[in-house]
Backbone of each chain as ProteinMPNN parsed JSONL, in Angstrom:
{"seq_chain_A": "XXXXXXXXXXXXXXXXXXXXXXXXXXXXXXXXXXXXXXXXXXXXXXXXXXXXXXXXXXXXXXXXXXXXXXXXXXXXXXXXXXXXXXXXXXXXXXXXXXXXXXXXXXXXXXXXXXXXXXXXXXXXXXXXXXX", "coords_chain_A": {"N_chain_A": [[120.907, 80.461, -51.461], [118.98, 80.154, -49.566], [117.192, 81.517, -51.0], [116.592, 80.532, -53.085], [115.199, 78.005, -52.773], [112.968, 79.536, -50.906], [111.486, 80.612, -53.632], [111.484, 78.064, -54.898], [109.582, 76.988, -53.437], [107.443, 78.813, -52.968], [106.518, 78.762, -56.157], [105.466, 76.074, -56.072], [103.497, 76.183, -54.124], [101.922, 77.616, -55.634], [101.319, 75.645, -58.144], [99.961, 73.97, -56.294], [97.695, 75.614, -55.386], [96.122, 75.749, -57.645], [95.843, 73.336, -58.792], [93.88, 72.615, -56.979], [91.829, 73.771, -57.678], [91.203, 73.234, -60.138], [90.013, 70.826, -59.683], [88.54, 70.97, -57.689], [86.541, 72.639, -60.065], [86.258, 70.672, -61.645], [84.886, 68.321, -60.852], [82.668, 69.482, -60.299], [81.51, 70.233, -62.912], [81.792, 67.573, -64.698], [79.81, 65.23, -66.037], [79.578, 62.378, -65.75], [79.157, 59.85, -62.937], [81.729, 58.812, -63.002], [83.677, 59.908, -64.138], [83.601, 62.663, -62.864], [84.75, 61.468, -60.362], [87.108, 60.674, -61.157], [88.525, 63.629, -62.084], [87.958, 64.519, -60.052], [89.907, 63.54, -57.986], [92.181, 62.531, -58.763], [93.031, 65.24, -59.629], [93.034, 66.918, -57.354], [94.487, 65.0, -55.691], [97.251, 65.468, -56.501], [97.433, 68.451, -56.246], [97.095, 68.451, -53.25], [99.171, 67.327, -52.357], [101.281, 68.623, -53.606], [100.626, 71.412, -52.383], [101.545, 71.023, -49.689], [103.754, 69.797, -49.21], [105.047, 72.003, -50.135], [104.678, 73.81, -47.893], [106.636, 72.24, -46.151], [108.602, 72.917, -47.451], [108.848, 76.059, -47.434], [109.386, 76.193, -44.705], [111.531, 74.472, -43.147], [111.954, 73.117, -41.169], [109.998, 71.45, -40.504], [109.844, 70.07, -42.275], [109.525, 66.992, -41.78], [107.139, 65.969, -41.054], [105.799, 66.852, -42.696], [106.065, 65.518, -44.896], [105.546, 62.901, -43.984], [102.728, 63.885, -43.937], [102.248, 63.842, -46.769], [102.878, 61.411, -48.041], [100.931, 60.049, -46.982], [98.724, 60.832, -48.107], [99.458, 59.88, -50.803], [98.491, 57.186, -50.458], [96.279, 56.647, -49.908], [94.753, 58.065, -50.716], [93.748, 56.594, -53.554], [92.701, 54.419, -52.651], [90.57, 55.118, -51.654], [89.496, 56.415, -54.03], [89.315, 53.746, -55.546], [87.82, 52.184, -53.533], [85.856, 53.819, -53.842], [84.64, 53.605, -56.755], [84.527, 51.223, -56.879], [82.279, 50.355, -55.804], [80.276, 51.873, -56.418], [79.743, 50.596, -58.979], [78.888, 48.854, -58.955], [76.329, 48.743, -57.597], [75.296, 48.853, -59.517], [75.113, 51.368, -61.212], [75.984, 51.761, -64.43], [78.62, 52.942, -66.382], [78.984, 55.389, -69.317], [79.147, 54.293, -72.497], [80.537, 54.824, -75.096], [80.388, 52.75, -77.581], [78.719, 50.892, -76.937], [77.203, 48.86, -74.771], [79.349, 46.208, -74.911], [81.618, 46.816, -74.95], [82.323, 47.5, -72.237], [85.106, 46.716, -69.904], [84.853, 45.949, -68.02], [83.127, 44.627, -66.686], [83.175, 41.73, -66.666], [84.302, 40.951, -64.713], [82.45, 40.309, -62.882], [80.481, 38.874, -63.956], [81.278, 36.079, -65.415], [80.702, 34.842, -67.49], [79.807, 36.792, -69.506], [81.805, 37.025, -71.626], [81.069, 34.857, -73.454], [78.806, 35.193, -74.278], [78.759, 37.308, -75.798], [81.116, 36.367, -78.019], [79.156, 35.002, -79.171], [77.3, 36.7, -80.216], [78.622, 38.455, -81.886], [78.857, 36.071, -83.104], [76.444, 35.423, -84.283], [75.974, 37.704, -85.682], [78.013, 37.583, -87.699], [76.773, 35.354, -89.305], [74.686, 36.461, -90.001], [75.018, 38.287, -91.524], [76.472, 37.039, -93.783], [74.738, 35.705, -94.947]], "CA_chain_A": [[120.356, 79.111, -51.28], [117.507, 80.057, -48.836], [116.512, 82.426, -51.702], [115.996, 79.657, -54.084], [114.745, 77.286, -51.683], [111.81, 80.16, -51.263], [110.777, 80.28, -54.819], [110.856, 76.893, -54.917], [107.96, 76.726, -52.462], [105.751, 79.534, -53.722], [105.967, 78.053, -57.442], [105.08, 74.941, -55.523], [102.477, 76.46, -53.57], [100.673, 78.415, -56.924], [100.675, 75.012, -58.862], [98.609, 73.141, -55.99], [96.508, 76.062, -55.571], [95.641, 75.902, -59.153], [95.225, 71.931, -59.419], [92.7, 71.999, -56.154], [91.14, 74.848, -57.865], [90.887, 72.374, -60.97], [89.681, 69.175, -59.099], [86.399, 70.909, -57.515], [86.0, 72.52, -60.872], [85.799, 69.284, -62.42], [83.926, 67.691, -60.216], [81.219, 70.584, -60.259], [80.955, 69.93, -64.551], [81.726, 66.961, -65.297], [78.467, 64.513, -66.419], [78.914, 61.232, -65.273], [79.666, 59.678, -61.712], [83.274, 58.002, -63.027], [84.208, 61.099, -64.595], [83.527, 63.365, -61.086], [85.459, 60.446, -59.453], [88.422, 60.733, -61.504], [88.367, 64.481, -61.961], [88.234, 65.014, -58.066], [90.832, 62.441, -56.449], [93.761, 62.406, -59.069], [93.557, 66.263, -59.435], [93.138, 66.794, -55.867], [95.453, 64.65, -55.246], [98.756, 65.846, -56.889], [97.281, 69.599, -55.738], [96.938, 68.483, -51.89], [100.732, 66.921, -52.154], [102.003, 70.0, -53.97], [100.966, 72.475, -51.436], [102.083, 70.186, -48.149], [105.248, 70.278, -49.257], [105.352, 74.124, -50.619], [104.888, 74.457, -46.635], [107.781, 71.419, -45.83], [109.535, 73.719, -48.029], [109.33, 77.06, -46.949], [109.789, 76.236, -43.404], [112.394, 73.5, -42.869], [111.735, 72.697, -39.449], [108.387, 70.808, -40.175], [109.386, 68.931, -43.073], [109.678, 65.612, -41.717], [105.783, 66.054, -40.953], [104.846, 67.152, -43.985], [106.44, 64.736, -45.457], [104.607, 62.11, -43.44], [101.294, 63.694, -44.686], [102.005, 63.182, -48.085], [102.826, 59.816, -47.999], [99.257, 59.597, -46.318], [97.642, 61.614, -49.126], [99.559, 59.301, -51.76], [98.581, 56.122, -49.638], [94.908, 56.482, -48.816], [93.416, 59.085, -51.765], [93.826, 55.9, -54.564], [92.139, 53.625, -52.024], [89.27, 55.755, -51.366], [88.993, 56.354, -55.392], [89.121, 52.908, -56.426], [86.52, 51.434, -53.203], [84.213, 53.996, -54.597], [84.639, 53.176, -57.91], [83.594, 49.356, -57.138], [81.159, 50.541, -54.552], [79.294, 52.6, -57.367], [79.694, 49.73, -60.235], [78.326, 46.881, -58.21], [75.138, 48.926, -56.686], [74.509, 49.294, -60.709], [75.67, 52.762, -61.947], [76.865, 51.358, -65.499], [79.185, 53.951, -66.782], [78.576, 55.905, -70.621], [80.356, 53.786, -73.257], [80.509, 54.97, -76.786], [80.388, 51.806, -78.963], [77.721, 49.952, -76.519], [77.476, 47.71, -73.538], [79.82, 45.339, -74.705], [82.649, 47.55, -74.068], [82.403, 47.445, -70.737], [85.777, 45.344, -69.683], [84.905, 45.467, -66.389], [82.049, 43.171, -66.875], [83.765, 40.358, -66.85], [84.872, 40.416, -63.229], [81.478, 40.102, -62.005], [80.069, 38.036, -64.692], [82.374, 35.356, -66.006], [79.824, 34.444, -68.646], [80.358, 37.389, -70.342], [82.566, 36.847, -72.735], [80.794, 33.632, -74.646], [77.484, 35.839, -75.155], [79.602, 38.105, -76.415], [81.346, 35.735, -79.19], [77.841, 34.617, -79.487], [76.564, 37.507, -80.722], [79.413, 38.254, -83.206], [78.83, 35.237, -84.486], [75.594, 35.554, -85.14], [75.896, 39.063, -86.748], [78.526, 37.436, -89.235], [75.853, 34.873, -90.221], [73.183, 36.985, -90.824], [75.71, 39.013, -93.195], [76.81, 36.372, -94.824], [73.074, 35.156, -95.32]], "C_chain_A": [[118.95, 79.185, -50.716], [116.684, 80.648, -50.004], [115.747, 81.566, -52.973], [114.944, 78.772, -53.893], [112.971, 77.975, -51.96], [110.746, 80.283, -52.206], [110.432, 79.282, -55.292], [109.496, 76.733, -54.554], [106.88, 77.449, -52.9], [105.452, 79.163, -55.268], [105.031, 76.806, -56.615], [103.602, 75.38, -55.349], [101.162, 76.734, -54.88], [100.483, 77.107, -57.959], [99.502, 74.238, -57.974], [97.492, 73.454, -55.88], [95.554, 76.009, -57.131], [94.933, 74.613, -59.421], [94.021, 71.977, -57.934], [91.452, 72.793, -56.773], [90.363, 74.005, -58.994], [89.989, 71.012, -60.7], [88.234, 69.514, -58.356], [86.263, 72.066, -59.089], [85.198, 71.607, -62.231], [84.978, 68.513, -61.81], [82.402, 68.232, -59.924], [80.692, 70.264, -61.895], [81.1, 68.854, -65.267], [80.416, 65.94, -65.447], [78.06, 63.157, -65.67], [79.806, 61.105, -63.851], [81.278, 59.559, -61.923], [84.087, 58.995, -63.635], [84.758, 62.429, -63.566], [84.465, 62.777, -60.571], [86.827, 60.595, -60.1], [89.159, 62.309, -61.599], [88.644, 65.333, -60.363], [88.991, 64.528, -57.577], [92.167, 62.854, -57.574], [93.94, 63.975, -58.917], [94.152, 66.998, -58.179], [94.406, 66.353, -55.365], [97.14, 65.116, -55.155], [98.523, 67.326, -56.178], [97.444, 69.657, -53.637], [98.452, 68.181, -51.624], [101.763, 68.444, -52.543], [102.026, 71.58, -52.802], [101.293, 72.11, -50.279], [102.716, 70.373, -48.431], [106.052, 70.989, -49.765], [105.861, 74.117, -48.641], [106.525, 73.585, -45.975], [108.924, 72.628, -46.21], [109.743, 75.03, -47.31], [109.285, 77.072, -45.343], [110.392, 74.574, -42.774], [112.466, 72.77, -41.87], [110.648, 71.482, -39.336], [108.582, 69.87, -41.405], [109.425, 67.061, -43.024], [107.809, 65.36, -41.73], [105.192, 65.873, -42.253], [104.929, 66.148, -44.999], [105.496, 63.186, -45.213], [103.079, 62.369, -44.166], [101.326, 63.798, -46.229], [102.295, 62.092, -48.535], [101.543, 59.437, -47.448], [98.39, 59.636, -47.626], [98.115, 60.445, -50.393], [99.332, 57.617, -51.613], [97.211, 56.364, -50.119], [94.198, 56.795, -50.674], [92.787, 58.024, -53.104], [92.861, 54.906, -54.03], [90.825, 53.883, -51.887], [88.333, 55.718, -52.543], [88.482, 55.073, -55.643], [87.822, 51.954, -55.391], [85.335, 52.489, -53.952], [83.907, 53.951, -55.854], [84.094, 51.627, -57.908], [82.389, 49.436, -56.505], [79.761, 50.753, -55.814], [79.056, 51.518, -58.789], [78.676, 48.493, -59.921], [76.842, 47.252, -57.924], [74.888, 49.027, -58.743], [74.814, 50.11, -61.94], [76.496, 52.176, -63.055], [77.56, 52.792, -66.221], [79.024, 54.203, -68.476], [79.661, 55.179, -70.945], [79.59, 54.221, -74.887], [79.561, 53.982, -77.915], [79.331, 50.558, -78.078], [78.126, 49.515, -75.142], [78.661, 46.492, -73.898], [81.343, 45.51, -74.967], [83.008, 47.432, -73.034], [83.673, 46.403, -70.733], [85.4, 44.865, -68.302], [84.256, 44.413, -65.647], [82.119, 41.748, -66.193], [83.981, 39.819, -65.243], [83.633, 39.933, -62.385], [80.653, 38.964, -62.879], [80.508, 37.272, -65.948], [81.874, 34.889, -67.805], [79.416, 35.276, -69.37], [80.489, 37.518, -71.994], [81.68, 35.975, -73.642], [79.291, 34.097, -75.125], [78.404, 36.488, -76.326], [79.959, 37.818, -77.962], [79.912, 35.371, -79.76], [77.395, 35.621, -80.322], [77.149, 38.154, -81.996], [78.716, 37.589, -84.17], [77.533, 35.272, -85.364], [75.427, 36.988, -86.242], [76.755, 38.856, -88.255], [77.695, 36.744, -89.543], [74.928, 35.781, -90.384], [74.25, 38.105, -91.994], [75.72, 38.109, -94.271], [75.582, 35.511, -95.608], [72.838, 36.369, -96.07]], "O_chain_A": [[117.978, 78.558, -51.138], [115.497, 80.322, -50.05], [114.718, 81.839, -53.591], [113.952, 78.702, -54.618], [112.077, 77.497, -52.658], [109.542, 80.163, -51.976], [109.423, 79.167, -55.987], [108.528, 76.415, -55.245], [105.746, 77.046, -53.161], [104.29, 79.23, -55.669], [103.806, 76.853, -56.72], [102.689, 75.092, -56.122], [100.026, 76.277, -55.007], [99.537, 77.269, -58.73], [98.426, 73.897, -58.464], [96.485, 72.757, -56.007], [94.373, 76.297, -57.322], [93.855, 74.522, -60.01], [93.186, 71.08, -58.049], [90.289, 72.542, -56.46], [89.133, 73.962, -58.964], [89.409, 70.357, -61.566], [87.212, 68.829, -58.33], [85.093, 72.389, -58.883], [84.326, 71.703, -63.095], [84.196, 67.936, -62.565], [81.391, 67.666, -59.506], [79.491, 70.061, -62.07], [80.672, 68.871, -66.421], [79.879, 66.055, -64.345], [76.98, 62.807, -65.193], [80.764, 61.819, -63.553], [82.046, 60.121, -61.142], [85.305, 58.82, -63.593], [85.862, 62.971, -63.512], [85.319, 63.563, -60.163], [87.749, 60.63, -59.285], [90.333, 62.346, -61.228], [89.262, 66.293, -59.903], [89.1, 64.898, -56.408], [93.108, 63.496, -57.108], [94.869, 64.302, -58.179], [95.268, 67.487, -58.002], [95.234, 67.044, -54.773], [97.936, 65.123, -54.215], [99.452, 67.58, -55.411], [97.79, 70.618, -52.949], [98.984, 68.774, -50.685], [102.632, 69.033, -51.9], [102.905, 72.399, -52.533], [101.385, 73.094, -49.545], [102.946, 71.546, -48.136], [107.27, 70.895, -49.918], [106.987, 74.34, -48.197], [107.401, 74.253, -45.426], [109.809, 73.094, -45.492], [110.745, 75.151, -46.605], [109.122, 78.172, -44.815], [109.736, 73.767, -42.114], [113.129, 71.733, -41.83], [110.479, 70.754, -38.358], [107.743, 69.005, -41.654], [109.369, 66.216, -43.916], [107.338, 64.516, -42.493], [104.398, 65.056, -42.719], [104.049, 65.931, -45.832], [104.925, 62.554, -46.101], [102.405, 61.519, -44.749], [100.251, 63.83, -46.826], [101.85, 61.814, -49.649], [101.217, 58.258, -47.586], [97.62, 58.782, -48.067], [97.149, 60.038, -51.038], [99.836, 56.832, -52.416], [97.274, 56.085, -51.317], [93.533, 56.111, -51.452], [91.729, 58.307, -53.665], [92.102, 54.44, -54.88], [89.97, 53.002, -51.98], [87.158, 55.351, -52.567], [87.295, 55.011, -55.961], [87.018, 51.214, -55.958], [84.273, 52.133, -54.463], [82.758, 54.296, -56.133], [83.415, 51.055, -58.761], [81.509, 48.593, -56.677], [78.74, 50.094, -56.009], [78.137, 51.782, -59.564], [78.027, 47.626, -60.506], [76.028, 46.329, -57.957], [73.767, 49.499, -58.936], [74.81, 49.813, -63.135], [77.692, 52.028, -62.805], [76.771, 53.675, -66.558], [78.923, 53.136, -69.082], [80.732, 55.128, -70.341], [78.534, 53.964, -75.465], [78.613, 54.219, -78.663], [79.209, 49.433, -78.563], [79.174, 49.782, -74.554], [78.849, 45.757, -72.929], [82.136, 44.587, -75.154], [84.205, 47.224, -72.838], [83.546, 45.357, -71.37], [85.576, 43.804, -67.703], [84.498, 43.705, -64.67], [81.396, 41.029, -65.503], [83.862, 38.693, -64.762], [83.768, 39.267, -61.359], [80.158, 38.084, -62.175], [80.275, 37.578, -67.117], [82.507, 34.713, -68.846], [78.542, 34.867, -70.134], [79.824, 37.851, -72.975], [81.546, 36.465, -74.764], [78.68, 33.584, -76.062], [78.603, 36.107, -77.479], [79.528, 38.461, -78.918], [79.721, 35.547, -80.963], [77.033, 35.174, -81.41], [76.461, 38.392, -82.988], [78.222, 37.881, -85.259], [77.433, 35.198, -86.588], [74.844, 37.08, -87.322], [76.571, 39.397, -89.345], [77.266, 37.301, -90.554], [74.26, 35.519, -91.384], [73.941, 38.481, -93.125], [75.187, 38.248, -95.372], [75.648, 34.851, -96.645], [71.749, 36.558, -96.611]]}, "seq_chain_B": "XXXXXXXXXXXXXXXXXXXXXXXXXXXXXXXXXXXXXXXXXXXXXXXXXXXXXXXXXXXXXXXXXXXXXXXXXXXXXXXXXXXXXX", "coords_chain_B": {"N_chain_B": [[105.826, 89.32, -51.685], [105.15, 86.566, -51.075], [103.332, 86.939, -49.575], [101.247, 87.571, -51.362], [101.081, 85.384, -53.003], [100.46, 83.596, -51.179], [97.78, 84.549, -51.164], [96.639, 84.508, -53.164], [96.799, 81.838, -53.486], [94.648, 80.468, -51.372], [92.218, 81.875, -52.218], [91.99, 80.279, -54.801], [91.751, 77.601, -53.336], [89.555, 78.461, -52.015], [87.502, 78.601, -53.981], [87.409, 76.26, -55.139], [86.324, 74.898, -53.429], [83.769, 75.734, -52.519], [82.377, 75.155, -55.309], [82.604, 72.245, -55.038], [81.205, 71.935, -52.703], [78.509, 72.583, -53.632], [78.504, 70.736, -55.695], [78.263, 68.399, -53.856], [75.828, 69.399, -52.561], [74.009, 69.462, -54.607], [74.15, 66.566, -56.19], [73.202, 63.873, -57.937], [73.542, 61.187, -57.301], [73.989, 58.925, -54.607], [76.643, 58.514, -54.708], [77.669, 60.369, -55.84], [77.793, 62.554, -54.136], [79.363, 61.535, -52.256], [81.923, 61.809, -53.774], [81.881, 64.084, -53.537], [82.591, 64.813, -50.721], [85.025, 63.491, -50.611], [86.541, 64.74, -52.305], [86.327, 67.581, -50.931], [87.147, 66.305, -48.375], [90.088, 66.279, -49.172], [90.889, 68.913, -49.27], [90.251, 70.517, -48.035], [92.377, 69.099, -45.371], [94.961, 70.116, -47.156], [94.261, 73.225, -46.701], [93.916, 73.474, -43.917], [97.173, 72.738, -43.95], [98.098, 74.906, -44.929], [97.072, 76.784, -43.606], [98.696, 76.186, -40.817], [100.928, 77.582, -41.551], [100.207, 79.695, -42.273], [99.825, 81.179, -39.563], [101.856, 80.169, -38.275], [102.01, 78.146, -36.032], [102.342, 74.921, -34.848], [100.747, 72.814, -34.419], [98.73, 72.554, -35.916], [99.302, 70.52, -38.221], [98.973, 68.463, -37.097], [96.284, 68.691, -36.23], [95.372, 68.298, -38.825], [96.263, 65.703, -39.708], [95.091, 64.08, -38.646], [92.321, 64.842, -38.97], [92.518, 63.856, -41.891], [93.015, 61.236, -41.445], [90.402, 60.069, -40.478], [88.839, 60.77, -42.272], [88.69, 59.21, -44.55], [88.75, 56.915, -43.111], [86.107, 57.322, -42.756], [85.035, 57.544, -45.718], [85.577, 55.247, -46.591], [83.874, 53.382, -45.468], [81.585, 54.498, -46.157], [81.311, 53.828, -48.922], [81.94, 50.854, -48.913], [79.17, 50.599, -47.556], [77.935, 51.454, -49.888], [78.009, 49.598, -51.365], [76.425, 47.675, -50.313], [77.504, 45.603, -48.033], [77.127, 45.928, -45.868]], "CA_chain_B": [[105.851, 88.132, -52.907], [104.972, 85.466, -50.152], [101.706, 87.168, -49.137], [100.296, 87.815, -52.47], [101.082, 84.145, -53.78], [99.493, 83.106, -50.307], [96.481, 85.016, -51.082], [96.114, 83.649, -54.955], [96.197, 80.035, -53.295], [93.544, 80.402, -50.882], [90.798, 81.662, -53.079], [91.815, 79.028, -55.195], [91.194, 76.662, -52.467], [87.746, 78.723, -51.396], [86.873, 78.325, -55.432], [87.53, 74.707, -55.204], [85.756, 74.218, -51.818], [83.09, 76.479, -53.65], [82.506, 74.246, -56.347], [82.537, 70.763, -54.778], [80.166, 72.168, -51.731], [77.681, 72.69, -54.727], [78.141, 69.252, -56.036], [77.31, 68.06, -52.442], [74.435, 70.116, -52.171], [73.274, 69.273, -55.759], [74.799, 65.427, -56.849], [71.917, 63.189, -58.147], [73.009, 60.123, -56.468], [74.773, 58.967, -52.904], [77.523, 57.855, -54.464], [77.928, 61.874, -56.672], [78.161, 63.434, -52.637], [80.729, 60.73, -51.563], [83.221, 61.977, -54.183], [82.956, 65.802, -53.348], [83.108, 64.576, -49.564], [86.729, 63.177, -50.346], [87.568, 66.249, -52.35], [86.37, 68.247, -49.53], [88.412, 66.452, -47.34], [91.553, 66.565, -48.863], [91.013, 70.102, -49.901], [90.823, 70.829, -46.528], [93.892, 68.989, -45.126], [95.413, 71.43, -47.687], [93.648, 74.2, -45.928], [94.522, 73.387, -42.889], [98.365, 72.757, -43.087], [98.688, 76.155, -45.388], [96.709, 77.747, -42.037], [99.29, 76.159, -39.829], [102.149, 78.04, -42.089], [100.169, 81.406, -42.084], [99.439, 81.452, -38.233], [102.749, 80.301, -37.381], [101.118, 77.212, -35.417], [102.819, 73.657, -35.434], [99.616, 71.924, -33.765], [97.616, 72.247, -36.896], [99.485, 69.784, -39.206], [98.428, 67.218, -36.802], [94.874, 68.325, -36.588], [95.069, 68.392, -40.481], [96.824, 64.506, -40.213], [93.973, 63.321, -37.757], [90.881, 64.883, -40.058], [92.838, 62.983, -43.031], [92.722, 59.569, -41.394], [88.769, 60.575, -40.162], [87.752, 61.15, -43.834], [89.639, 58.42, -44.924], [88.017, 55.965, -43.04], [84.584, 57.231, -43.551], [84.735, 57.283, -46.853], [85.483, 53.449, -47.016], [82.937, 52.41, -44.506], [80.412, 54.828, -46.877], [81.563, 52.77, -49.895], [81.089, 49.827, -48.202], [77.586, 50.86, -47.056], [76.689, 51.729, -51.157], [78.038, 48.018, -52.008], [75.397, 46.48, -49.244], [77.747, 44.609, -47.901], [77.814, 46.587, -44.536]], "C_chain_B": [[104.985, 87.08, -51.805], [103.121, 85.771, -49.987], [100.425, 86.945, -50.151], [100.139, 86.269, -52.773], [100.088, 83.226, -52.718], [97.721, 83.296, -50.718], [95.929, 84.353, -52.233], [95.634, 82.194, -54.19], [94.941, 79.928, -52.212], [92.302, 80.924, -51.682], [90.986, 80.901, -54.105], [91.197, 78.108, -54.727], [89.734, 76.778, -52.335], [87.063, 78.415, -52.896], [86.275, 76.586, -55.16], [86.303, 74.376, -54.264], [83.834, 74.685, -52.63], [81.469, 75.107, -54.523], [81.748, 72.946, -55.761], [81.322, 70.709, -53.127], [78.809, 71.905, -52.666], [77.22, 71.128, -55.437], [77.603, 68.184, -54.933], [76.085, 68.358, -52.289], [73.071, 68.88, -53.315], [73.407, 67.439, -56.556], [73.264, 64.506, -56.797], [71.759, 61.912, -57.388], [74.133, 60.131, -54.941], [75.967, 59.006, -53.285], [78.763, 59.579, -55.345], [78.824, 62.223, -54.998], [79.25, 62.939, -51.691], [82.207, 61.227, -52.083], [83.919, 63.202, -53.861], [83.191, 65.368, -52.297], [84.852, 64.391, -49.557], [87.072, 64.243, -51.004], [87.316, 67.041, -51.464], [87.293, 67.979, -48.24], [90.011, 66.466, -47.76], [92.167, 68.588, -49.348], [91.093, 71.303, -48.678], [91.946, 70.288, -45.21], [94.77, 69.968, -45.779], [95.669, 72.556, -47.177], [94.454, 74.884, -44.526], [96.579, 73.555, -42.595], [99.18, 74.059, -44.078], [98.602, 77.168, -43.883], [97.49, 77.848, -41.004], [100.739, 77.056, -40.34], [101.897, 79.075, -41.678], [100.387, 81.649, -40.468], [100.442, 81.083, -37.358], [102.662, 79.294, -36.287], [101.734, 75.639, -35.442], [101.818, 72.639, -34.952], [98.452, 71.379, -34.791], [97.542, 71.072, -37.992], [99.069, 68.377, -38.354], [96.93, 66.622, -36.596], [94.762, 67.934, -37.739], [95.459, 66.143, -40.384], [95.444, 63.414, -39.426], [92.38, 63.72, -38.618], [90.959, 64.015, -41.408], [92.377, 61.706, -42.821], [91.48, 59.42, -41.003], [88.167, 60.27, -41.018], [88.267, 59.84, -44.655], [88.674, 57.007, -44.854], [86.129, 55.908, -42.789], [84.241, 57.351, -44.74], [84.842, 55.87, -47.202], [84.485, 53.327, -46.38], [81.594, 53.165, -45.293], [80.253, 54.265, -48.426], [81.095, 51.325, -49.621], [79.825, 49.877, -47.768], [77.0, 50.706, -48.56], [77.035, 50.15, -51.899], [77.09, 46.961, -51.169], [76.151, 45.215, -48.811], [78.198, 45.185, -46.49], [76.33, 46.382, -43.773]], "O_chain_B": [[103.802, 87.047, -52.144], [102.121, 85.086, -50.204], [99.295, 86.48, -50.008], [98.974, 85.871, -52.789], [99.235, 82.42, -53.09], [96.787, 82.502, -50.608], [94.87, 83.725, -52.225], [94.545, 81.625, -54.254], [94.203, 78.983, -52.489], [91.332, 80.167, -51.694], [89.884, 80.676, -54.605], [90.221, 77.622, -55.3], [88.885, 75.893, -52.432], [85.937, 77.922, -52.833], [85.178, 76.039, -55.052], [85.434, 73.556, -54.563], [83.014, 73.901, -53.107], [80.356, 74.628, -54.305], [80.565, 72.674, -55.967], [80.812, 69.697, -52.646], [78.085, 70.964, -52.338], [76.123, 70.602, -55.622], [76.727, 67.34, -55.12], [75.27, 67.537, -51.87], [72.109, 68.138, -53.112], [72.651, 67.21, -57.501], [72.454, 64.49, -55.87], [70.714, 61.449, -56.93], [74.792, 61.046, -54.446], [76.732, 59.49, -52.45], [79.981, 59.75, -55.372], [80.033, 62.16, -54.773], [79.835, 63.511, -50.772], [83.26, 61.199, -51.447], [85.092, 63.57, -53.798], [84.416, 65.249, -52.309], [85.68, 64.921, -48.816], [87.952, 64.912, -50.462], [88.377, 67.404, -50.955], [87.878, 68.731, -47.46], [90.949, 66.614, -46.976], [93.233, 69.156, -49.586], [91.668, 72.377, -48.504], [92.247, 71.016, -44.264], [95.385, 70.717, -45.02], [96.795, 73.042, -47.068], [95.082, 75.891, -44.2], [97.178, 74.106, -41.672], [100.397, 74.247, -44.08], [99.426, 77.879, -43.307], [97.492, 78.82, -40.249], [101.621, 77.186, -39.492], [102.655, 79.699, -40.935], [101.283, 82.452, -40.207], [100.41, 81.321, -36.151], [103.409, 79.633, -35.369], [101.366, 75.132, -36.501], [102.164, 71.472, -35.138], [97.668, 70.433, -34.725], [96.528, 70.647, -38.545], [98.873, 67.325, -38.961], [96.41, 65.507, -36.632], [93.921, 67.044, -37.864], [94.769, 65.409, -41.09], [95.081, 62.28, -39.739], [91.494, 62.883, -38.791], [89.975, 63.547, -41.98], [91.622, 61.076, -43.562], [91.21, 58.234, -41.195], [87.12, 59.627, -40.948], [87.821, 59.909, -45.801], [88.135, 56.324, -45.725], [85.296, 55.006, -42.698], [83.033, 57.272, -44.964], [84.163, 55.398, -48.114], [83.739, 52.895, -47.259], [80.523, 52.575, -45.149], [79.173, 54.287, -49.016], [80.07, 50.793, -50.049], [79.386, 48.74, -47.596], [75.95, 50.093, -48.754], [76.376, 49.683, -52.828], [77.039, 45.743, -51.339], [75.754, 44.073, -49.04], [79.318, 45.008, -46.011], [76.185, 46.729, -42.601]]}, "name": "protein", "num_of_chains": 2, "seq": "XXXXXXXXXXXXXXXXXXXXXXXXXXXXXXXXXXXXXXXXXXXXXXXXXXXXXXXXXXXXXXXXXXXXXXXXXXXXXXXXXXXXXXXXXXXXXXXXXXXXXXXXXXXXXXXXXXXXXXXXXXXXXXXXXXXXXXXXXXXXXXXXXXXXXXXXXXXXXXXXXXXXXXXXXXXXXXXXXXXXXXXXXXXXXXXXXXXXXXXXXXXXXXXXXXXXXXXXX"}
């Protein structure tokens, strides 16, 4: 039982080392800010939970603790992501979109008026076809 | 078995740490150096409560739980600072 228990924990342990290992490599290459930002907190994240409670694991005594700090880490790390994700949208930083600016959904939340350029501009692109 | 798998995950970690020090150093805007900051800090809570396993130590998982809620709430109040509404 303890013997299983054990291996439990060091698999444990070798996937979080691997995903923190992943989460500042991504955050060292990826291009844009929202890319870094997602790249660093979710990987991070599951990697910082995975090895807390490798240690819960291989020493039984402490896992009420450990336990505690990953309920912190799965509390807080989403909170942190998503203020700096509005933090960085609002000061400006428009994020790379493929098919244009009027992609963006996010738009909308800050500028309600939006949307009826938007149709606006459709519409005019079907009249000038159909002209 | 224990030691070696120990040893793999810490230069993982120092990779990581590595890495996202670099993007600190190097990130073009405020808001680049805010994100390694939070991977830095939870990469070091990590750090920390592997350190308190190796060393045998039960004092560390609470330094590690007190640098969490530290980084935590300076990273909001530095969010809040890049939305000018601080």
């Amino acid at each position: 039982m303890n013997d299983i228990l054990d291996i439990f924990g060091m698999i444990l342990l070798l996937i979080g080392g691997i995903f923190l290992f992943l989460g500042g490599l991504g955050i060292f290459r990826m291009p844009d800010t929202y890319n870094r930002l997602q790249a660093g907190t979710k990987a991070t994240t599951l990697g910082g939970m995975s090895v807390i409670l490798s240690v819960g694991i291989l020493e039984p005594g402490w896992f009420i603790k450990t336990l505690v700090l990953v309920i912190f880490i799965a509390l807080a790390n989403p909170i942190s992501s998503h203020a700096l994700a509005h933090a960085n949208y609002k000061r400006g930083n428009k994020p790379y979109l493929k098919g244009g600016p009027e992609y963006d959904q996010y738009r909308k939340v800050f500028e309600p008026e939006v949307k009826e350029t938007k149709d606006n501009t459709t519409e005019k692109v079907k009249e000038e076809e159909t002209a | 078995m224990l030691n070696i798998i120990i040893y793999i995950t810490l230069g993982f970690m120092f990779t990581g740490i590595f890495f996202s020090t670099l993007r600190f150093i190097l990130g073009p805007t405020a808001a680049d150096r805010t994100v390694a900051l939070d991977t830095l800090t939870t990469i070091a809570m990590a750090l920390l409560v592997l350190l308190s396993f190796v060393y045998n130590r039960f004092i560390y998982i609470d330094v590690a739980l007190v640098y969490g809620v530290l980084g935590f709430i300076g990273v909001l109040v530095i969010a809040r600072y890049l939305e000018g509404a601080l």
